[in-house]
C-alpha positions as CSV (number, residue, x, y, z in Angstrom):
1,X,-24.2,-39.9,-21.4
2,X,-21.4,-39.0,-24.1
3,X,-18.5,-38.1,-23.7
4,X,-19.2,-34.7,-25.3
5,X,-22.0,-34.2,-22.0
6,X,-19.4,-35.3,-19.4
7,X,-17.1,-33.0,-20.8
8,X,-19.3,-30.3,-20.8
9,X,-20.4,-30.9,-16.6
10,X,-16.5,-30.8,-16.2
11,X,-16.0,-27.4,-17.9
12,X,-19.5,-26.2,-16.2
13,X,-18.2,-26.8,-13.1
14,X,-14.8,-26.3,-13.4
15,X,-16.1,-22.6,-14.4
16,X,-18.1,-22.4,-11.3
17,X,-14.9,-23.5,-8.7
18,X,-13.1,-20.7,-10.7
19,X,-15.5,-18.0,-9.7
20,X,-15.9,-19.0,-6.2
21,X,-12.0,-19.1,-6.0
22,X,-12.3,-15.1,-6.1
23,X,-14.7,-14.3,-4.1
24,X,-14.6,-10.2,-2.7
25,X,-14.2,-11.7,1.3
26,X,-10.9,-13.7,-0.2
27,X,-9.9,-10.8,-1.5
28,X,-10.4,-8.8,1.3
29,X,-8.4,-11.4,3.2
30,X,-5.8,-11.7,0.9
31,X,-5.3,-7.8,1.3
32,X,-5.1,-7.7,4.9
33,X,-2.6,-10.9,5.2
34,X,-0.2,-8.9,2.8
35,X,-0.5,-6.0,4.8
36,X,0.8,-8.0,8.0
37,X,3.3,-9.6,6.1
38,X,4.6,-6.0,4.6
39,X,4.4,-4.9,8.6
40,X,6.2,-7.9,9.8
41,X,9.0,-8.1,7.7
42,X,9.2,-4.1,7.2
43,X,10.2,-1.3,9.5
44,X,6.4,0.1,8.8
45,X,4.8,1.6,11.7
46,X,1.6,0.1,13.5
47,X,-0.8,3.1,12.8
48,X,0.2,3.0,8.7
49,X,-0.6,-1.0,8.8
50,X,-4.1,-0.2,10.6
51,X,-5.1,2.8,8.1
52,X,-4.4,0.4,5.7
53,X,-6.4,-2.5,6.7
54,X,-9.2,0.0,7.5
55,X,-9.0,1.4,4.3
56,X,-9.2,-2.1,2.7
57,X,-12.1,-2.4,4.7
58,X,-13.7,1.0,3.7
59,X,-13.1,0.1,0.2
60,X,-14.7,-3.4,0.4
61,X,-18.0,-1.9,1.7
62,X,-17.9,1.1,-0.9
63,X,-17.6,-1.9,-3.5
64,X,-21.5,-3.2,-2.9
65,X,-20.0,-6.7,-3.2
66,X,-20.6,-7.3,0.9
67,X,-24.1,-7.1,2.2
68,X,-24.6,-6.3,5.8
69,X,-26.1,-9.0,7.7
70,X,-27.8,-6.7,10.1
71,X,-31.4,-7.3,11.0
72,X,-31.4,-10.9,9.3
C-alpha cells in the first residue's frame, strides 16, 4: 500500500465518522437536552417545555428520517 491509498482509507473513513456524527436521533436529542436546559435555568413554564419537546418530536417523524420499528 502507498501512501497515497492509506491516505485515501483515512479520508474515506474520516468522511463516514462525520456523517454518523449527525445522525437525525442526535439531533433530536440535542433538541430536547437544550430545551431542559432553557427550562432549567429559565423561568419557562412546564407545559411550554413539553409542547416543545413534542413538537420536536412531531417534526422528527414529519422529517421521514425515523422509521417506525412497529411490526419488525
Amino acid at each position: 500500500m502507498s501512501n497515497n491509498d492509506i491516505r485515501e482509507m483515512f479520508e474515506e473513513a474520516n468522511k463516514l465518522v462525520e456523517k454518523e456524527l449527525e445522525t437525525p436521533l442526535r439531533q433530536l436529542t440535542r433538541k430536547i437536552l437544550n430545551e431542559e436546559r432553557k427550562y432549567l435555568y429559565s423561568d419557562q413554564k412546564p407545559a411550554q417545555r413539553k409542547k416543545n419537546i413534542k413538537d420536536f418530536i412531531e417534526e422528527a417523524r414529519k422529517s421521514g428520517n425515523f422509521k417506525s420499528n412497529l411490526g419488525a
